[in-house]
N, C-alpha and C positions, 0 to 999 in steps of 0.2 A: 504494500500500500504506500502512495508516496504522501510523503509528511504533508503538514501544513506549509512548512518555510521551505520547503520545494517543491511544492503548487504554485505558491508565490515569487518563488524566483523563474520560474517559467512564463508566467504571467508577466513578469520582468520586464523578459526577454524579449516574447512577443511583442509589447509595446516599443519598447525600441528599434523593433525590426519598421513601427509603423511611425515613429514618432521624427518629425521634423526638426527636433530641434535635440540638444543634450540627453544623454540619459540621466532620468531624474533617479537618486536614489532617496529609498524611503529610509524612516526608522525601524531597526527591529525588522529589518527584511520585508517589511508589509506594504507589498503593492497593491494596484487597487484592486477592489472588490467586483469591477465593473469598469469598461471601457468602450465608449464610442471613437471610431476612427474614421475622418470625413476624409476623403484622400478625391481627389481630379485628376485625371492622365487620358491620353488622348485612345488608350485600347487597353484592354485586362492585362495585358505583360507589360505594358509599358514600367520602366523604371524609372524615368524622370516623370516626379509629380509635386504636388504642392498638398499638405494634407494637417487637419487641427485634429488634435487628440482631447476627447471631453472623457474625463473620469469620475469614478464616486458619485457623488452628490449630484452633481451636472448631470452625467451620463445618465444616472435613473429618473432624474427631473424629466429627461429628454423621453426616455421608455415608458416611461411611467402614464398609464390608459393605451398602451397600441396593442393590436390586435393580430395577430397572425391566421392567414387564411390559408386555402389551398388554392392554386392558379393553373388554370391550362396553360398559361404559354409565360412568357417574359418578356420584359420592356427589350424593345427591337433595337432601341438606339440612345446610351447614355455614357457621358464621362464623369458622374460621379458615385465612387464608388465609396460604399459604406462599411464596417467591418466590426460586427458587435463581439465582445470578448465580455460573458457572461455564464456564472454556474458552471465554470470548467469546460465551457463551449464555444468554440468561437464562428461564428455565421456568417456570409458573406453575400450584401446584396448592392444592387446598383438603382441607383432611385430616378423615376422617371418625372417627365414637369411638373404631375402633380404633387410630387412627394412622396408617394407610394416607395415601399424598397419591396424590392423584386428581387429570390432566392431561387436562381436556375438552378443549383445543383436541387433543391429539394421541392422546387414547383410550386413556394408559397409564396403568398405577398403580405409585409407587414404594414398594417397602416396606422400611423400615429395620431394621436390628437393634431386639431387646427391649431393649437399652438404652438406646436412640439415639429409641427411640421416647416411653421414658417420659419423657425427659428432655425433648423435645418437647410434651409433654403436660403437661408441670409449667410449662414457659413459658404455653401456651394457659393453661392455670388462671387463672394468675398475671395473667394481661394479661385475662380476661376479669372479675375481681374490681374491676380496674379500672377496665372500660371501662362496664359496666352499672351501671344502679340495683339497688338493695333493693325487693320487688315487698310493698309494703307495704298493709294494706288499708284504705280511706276514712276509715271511722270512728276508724283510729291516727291517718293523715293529717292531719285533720281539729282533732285538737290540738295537732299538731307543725308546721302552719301557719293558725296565727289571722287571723282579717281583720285586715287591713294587716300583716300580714308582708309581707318581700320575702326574693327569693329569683332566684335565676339559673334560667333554660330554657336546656339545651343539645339542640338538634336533633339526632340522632343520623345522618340519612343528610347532611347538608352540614357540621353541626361547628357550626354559628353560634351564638353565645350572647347574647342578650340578659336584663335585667333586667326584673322583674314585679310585680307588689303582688297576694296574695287581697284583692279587696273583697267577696264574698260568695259564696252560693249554700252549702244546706243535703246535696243530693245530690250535689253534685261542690263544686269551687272556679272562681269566676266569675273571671277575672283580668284584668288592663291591665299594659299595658308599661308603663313610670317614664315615660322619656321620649319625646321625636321619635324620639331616636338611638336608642332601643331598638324604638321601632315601624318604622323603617324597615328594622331588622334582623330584624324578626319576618316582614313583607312578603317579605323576600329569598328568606327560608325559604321559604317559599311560592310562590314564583316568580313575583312582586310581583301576584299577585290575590288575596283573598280568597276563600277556600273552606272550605266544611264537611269535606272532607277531616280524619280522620282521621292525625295522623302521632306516633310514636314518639320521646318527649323524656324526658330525665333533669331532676328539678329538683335542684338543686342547692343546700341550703341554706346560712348563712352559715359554722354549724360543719362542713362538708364531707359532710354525711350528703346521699347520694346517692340519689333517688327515682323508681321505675320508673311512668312514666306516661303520657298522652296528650292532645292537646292538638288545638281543631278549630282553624280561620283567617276565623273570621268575625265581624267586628263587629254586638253586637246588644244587646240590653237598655240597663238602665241604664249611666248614665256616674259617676267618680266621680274621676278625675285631670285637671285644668284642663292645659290647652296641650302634651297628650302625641303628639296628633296622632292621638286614634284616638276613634273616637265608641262610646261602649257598651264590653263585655266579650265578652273569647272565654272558652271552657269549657277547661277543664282537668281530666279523669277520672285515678283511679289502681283499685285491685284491689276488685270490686265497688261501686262507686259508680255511679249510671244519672244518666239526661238527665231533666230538667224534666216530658215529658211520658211518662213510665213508672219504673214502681218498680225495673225489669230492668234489669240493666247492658247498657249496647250492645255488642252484638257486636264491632263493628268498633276502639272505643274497650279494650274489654279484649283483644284483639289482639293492638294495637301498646302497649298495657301490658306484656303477656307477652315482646314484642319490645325494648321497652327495659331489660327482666330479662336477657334471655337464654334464655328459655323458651317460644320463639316456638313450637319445634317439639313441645313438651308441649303446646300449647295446642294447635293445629290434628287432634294424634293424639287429643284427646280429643271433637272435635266426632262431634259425628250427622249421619246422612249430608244431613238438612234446614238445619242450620247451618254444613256445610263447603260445599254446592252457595249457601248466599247469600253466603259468604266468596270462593267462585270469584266470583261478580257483583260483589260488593264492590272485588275488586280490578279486575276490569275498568272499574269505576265511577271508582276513584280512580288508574286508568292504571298500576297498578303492575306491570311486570312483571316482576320477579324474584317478587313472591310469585303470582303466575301461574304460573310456569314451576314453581316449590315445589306448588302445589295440582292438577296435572297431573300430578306423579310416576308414576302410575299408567296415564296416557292416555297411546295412541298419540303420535309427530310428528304427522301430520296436525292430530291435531287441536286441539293446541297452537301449532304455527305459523299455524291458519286464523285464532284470535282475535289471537294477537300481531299479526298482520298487518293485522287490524280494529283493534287499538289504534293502530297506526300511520300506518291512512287517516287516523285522525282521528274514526273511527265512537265514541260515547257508549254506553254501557248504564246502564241503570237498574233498580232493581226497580219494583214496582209494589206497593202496598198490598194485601197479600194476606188475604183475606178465610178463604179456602178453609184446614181443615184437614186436616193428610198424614197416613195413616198411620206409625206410628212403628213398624216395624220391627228400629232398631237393638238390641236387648237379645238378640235371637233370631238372627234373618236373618243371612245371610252375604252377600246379593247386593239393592239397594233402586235400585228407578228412579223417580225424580221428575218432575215436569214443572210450571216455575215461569215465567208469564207475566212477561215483562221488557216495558220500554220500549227503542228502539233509536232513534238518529237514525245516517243516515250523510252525511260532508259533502255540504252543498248539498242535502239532502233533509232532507221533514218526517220526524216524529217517526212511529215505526211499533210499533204493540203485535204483539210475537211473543213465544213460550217456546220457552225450553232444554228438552232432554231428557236429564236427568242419569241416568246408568250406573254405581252404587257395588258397591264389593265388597270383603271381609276376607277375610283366610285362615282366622282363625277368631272365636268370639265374644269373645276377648280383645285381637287385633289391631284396629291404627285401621281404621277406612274412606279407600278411595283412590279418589280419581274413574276410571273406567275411560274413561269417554267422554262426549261433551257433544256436542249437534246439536240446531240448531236448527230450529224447526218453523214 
């Protein structure tokens, strides 16, 4: 049986693994009895987050009248996530606009007092003011960092922060790490390869003004920092700014813009059903599957689990340079099916041209569009 005072140093622990700030030590070994953990992060793995810890007294003020039900399903789309540490049990849910907290592992929903909720909800504020950039648009960008500025990137889904210089670029900002040390913390991000991937950064400048943006992992064009360890510039987009070879801003790059605001899911509600079905490919492109599992809301299991499980062989998708154009039904229609040739490898096999056959549908012409189903042909 484990003691009392190594219950409590476990509980300790726990809270420091959640806690933001120092580890507090108690008297006499006695941590709390009770702990609420409000944490914000942009996906469930994410490591870089911003999070208040309420204990004791607070924490069951907070608990104290909520009610736990049983739930067919879970809130489809939230970043703040909640983490009750109570009666030797610790729960774990992600609360939606109304306040409700939603328990996927065990299908229930807890719902608190009107009080108890708002009061929750003024913490999520608070901690997402913090956590996000300002979604600001290029052409401000653009004067608020001049060639040879520097400025801090902080990756949003691992936390890593390295330093940067703009050396150019008219449509976006062309940029290099300062240093070795900085390139080899950009690499980390990445998961020490270079790739065109698309990912979700805050820059960070010197006066603390914080900027919602996006950032690829590839070394290319000119150079312009001697012994930094990186040959060329990576691209760096923020709110309407495009790539080199188009006037349009890329999809994928205003995205994870929206995603380092906090306005991830404004932004997906507002796609067509032709820019939400290459957003499904996209993410399967760039292996993401929390925003998978996000761009599915509307699809069966089946047919969610069949690609997660192709992301997991190891299988690739690709788009393919599409010539062909779709009709655009979104303004009218309630119900739009597409069909978009992709490239496929799957391990140890060539590469194979097949298409998806995307199944959208709204409730009505003011509602987003949801993928209903995806099969491939």
């Amino acid at each position: 049986m484990i003691s009392l005072v190594t219950r409590s140093m476990i509980l300790l622990l726990l809270l420091s693994m959640f806690s933001s700030g120092p580890v507090m030590v108690y008297a006499n070994n006695k941590a709390p009895s009770v702990a609420v953990v409000i944490s914000v992060r942009i996906s469930p793995s994410a490591a870089y987050e911003h999070k208040t810890v309420l204990t004791n007294a607070a924490a069951l003020q907070l608990l104290k009248g909520g009610k736990e039900e049983k739930a067919e399903h879970t809130v489809a789309f939230s970043d703040i996530f909640i983490t009750i540490l109570q009666h030797g049990k610790t729960s774990h849910y992600q609360m939606d606009k109304s306040g409700s907290l939603w328990n996927e592992a065990e299908l229930t929903r807890l719902v608190l007092t009107r009080k108890a909720t708002k009061q929750l909800q003024a913490h999520a504020r608070s901690l997402r003011t913090s956590h996000y950039g300002s979604m600001l648009p290029w052409s401000e960008v653009s004067k608020l960092l001049p060639k040879k500025s520097t400025f801090s990137i902080v990756d949003m889904e691992k936390g890593l922060v390295f330093r940067a210089q703009r050396r150019a670029g008219s449509r976006h900002a062309d940029v290099q790490p300062l240093t070795k040390e900085d390139t080899k913390t950009m690499k980390q991000i990445i998961d020490n390869r270079w790739s065109w991937d698309r990912r979700a950064i805050v820059i960070v400048m010197d006066n603390n003004t914080r900027i919602a943006a996006s950032m690829n992992g590839m070394p290319h064009g000119g150079d312009g920092i001697p012994d930094n360890g990186f040959s060329g510039h990576f691209c760096v987009h923020f709110l309407d700014s495009s790539t080199h070879r188009s006037v349009h801003p890329d999809l994928f790059h205003q995205l994870m813009v929206y995603t380092a605001a906090g306005k991830r899911e404004n932004f997906l509600h507002s796609l067509s059903p032709n820019k939400l079905s290459e957003t499904f490919i996209g993410a399967l492109s760039q292996r993401d599957p929390h925003l998978l599992t996000t761009l599915a809301e509307g699809a069966n299991a089946e047919t969610l689990n069949y690609f997660l499980n192709e992301m997991k062989q190891g299988t690739t998708f690709r788009m393919m340079n599409r010539k062909q154009s779709y009709l655009d039904n979104s303004k009218v229609g309630l119900t739009e099916e597409l069909i978009i040739p992709i490239i496929i490898r799957r391990k140890n096999q060539s590469e194979k041209s097949v298409a998806l056959q995307f199944e959208l549908t709204r409730e009505s012409v003011l509602s987003p569009w949801k993928i209903r189903n995806v099969q491939q042909r």
